[in-house]
Every structure is written in C-alpha cells, then in structure tokens.
C-alpha positions in Angstrom: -1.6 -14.2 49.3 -2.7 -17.4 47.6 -4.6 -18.4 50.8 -7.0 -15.4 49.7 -7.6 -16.9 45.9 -10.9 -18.8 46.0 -10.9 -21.6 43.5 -14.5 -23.2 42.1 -13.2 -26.4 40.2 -16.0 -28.3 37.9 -15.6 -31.2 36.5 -17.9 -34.7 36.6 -15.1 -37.0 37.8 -14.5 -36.7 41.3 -10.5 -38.2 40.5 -9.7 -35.2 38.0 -11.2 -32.2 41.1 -9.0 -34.2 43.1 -5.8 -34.4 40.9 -6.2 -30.6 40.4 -7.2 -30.2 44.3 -3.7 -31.6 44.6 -1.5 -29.6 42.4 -2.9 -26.3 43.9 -2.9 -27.1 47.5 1.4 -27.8 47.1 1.5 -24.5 45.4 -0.3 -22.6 47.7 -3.6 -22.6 47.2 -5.6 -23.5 49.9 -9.5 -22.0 49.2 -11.9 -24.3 47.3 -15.7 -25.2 46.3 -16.2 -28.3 44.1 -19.0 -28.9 41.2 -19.8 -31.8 39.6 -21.9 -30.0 36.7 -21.9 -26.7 35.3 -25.6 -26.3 37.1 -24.0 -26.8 40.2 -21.2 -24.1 39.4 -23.5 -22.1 38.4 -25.8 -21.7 41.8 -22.5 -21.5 43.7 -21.3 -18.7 41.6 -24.3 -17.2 41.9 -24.3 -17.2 46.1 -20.5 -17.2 46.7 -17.6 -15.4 46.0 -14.5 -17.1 43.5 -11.6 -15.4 42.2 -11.0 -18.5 39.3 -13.1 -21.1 37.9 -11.7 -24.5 36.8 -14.4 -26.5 34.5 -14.3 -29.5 32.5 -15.7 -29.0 28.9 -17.8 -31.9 28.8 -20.4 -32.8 31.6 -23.8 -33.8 32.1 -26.2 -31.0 32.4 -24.2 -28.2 31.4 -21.2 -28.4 29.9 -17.9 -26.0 30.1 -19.0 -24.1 27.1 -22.6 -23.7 28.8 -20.7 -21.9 32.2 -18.8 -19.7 29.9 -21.8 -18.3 28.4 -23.7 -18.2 31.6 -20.7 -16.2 33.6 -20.1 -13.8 30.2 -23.6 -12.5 30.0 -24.2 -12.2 33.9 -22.7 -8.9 35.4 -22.0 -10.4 38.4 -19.7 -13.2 36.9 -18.9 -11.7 33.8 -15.4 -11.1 35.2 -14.2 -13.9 36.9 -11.5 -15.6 34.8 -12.6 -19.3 33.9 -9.8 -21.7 32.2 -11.0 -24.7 30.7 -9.4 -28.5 31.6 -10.6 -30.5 28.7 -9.3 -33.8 26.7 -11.1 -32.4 23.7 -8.0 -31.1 21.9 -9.8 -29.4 18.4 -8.5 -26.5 17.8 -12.3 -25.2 16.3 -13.3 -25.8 20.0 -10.2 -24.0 21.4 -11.0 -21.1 18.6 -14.7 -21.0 20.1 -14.2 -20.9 23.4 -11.6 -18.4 23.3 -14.2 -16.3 21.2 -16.7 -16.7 23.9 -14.3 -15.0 26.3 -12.3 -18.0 28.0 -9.1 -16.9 29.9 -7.2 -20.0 29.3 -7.7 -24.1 27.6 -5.8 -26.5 29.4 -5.5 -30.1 27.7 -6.1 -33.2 29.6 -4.0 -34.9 30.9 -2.8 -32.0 33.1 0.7 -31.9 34.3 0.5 -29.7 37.9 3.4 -27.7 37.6 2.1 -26.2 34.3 -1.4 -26.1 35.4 -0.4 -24.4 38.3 2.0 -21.9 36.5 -1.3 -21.2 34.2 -3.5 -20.9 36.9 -1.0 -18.0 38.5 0.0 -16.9 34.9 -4.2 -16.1 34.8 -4.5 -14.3 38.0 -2.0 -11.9 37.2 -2.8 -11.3 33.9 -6.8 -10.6 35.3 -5.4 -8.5 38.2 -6.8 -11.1 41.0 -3.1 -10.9 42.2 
C-alpha cells in the first residue's frame, strides 16, 4: 500500500531530500518527485499527482509558508496534506502555519523513525490510507 503514496519533498539542500528520501524508502515508501524551491513544487503539483508534500519553511523563491498558501487556495491542491520540516522552532510560526491549514510541523533535525510515524500518522488521519 505504501508503494501507491506519492511523496513531493521540497527543501533547498539536496542532503536534507536525501536524509528524508532515506527514512521513507526503509519504511516503505517508494514513490517520489524532488523540489528545490517552493516554485518548483508548485509547477509539479500543478501537472502531477502527490498524495503528501514534504517542504522546508525556508527557501529561496518561495518559501514553505508561500506553498501552503498556494495549495490552500487552489482547488486542485487544496487537499493534499503538506507537513512542514523546518529548524525554525517559534512557536508564533508553528501557530501561523497551523492557522494556514498545515497538517503537521516537523523540527529539524528529523529523527526518521518519528518522521516516518508522522508522515503515516498524516495519511491516515487525511484518509490517503
């Protein structure tokens, strides 16, 4: 079933899609796009199909916050579940993005087996699985 689940993760730093790559190919996953900005996760949401979005909060162009708006006010997006992977830690951020209509807030650095259990603990609660 999680060979189905296809995963856009954005983030700017090739090592963290990588690290998180990692942790949900051992679990499972096996069904992935990559962006390096939230411009580039845009246009492949836009022409693609994802179950999840991973995205970084802070990244050149357009940052997590920027996606999150973008996929809440576009019909075709609006219900995809987006979790964000972020260092910044402030809980007025946290508050705002949760207000925006994130699913989840993940703080860097990840540990996989919680990321993953998240990532899971998401899909079910948004009915993907």
């Amino acid at each position: 079933m999680l060979d189905k689940i296809k995963i856009l993760i954005v983030d700017d730093a090739p090592t963290m899609r990588s690290v998180i790559k990692g942790a949900l190919v051992n679990a499972g996953f096996v069904n992935f796009d990559e962006a390096d900005n939230g411009l580039v996760a845009l246009d492949k949401l836009n022409k693609d199909e994802f179950h999840l979005v991973l995205c970084d909060l802070d990244m050149p162009k357009m940052d997590g916050l920027g996606v999150l708006r973008d996929m809440r006010t576009t019909e075709k997006l609006e219900n995809i579940p987006l979790i964000i992977i972020s260092a910044i830690a402030k809980p007025e951020k946290v508050i705002q993005l949760i207000e925006e209509g994130v699913n989840d807030y993940i703080i860097k650095p990840i540990k996989p087996d919680a990321l993953v259990q998240r990532v899971k603990d998401v899909l079910k609660d948004t009915k993907v699985i």
